[in-house]
KELUMSE-389224 format. One record per atom (N, C-alpha, C): residue in one letter; atom name; x, y, z. Coordinates in nm, 3 decimals. Layout:
  r   a        X        Y        Z
  A  CA        X        Y        Z
...
This chain:
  r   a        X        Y        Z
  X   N    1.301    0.191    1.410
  X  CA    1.409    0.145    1.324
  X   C    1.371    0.015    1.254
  X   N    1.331   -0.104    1.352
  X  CA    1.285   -0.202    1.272
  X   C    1.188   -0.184    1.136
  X   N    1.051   -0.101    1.180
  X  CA    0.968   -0.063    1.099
  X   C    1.011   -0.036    0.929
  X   N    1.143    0.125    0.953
  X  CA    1.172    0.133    0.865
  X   C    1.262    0.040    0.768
  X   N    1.324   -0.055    0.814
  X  CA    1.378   -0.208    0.764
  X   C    1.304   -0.270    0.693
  X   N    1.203   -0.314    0.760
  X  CA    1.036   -0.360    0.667
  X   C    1.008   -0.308    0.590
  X   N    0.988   -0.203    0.592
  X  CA    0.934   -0.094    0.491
  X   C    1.024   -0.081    0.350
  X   N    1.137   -0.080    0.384
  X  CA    1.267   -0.052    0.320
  X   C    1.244   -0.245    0.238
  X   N    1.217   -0.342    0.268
  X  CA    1.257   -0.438    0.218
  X   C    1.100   -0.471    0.098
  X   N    0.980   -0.425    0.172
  X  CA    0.888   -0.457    0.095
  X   C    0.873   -0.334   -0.026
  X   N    0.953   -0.239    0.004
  X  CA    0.922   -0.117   -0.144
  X   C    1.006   -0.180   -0.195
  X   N    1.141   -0.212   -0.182
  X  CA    1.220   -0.271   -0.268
  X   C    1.203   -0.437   -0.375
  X   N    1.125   -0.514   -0.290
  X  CA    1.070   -0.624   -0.368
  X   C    0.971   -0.583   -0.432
  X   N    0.860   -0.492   -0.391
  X  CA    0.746   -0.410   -0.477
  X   C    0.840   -0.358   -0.611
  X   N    0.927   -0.303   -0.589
  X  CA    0.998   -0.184   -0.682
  X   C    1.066   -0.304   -0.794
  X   N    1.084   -0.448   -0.731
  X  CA    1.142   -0.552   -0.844
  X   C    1.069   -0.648   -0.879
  X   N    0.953   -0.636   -0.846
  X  CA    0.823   -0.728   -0.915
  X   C    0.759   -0.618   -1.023
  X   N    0.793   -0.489   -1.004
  X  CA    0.705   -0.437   -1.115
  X   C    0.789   -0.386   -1.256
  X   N    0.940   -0.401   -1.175
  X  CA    1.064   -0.382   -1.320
  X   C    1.021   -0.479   -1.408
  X   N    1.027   -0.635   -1.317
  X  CA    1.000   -0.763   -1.367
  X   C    0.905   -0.769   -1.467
  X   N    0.785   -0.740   -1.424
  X  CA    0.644   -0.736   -1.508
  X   C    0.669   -0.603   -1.595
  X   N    0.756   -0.488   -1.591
  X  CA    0.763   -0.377   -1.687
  X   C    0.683   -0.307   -1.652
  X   N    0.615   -0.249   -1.535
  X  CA    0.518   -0.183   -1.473
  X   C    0.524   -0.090   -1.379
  X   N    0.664   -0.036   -1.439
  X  CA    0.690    0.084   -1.334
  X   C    0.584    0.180   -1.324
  X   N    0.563    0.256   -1.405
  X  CA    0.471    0.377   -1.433
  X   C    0.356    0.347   -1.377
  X   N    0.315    0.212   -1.374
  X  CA    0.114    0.159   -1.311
  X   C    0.145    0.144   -1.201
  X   N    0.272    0.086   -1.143
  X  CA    0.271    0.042   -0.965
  X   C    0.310    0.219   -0.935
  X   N    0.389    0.293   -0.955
  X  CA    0.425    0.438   -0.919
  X   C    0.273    0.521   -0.910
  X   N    0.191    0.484   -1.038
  X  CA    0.056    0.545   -1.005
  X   C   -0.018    0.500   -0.909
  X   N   -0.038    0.370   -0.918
  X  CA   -0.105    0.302   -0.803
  X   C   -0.037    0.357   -0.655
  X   N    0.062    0.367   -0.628
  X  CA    0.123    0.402   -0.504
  X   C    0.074    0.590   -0.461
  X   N    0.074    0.650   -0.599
  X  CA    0.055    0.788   -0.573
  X   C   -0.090    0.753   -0.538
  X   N   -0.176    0.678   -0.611
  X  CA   -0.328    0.669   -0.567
  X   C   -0.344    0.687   -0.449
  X   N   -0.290    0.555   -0.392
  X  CA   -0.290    0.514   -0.209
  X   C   -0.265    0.607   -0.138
  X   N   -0.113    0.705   -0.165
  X  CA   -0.101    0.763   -0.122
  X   C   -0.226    0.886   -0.060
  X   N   -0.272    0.962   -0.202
  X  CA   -0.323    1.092   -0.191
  X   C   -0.476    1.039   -0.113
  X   N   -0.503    0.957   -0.155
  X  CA   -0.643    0.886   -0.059
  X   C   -0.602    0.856    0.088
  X   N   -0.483    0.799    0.126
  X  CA   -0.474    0.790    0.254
  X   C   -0.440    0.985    0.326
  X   N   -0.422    1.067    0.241
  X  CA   -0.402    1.176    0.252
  X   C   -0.483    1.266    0.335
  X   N   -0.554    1.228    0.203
  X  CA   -0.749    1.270    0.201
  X   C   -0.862    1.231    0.285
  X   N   -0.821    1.110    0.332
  X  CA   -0.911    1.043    0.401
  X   C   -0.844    0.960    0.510
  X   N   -0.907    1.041    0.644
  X  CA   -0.856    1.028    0.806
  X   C   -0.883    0.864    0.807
  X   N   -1.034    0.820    0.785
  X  CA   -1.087    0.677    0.847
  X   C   -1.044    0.559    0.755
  X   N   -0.934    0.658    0.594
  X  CA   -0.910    0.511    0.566
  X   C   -0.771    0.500    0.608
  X   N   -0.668    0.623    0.641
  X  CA   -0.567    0.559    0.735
  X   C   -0.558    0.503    0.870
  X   N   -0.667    0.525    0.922
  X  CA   -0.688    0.431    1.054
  X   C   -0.729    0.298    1.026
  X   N   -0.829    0.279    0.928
  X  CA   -0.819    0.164    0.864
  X   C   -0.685    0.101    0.851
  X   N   -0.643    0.141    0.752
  X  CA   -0.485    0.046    0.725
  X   C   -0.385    0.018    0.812
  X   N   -0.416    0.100    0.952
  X  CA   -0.306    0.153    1.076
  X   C   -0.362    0.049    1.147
  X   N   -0.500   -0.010    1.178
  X  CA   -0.598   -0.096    1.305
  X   C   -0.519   -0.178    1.283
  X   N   -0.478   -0.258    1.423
  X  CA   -0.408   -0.372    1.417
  X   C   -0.546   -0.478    1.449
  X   N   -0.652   -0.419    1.506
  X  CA   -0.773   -0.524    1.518
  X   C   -0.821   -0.581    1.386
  X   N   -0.830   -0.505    1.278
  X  CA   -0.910   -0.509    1.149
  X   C   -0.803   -0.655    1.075
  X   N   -0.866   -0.749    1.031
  X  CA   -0.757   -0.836    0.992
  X   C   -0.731   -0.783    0.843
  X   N   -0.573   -0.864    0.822
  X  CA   -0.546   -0.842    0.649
  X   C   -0.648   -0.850    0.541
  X   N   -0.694   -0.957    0.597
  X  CA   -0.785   -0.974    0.521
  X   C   -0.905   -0.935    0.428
  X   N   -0.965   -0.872    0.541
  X  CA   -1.070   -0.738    0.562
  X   C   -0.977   -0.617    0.506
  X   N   -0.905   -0.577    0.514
  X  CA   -0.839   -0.463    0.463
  X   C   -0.841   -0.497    0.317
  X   N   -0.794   -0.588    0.316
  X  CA   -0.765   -0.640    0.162
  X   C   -0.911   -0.645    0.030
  X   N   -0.953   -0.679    0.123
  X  CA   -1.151   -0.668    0.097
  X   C   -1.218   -0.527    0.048
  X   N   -1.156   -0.443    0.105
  X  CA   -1.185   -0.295    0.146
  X   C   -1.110   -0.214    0.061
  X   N   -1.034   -0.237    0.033
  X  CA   -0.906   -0.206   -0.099
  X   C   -0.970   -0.247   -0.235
  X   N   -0.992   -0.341   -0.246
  X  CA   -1.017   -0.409   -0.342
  X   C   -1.178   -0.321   -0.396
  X   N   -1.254   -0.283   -0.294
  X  CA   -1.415   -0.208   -0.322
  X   C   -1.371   -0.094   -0.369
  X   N   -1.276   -0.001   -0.328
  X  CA   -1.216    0.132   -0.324
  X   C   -1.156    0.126   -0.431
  X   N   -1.081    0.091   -0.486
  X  CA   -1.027    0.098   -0.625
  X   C   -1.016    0.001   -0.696
């Protein structure tokens, strides 16, 4: 329950930083991106799931990938 709270609060500030900037259509693609790749690919949702791997490093790893 908590989880989905979080979840629920960061799509919604995502969803009003990109009205803001007028970027619905690029953050909606970008999200389908993430999506169908985390889909597609087992080791990069364990990636994003590791609580060992820091933000950081994820962020690193994201950034090579697309």
């Amino acid at each position: 329950m908590i989880a989905s709270k979080i979840t629920s609060r960061y799509a919604k500030a995502l969803i009003d930083l990109a009205k803001d900037q007028n970027a619905l259509d690029s953050c909606l693609n970008d999200m389908e991106l993430l999506k169908s790749s985390c889909v597609t690919n087992h080791e990069l949702q364990l990636l994003l799931k590791s609580p060992i791997i820091k933000s950081d490093k994820k962020w690193g790893i994201l950034e090579m990938i697309f």
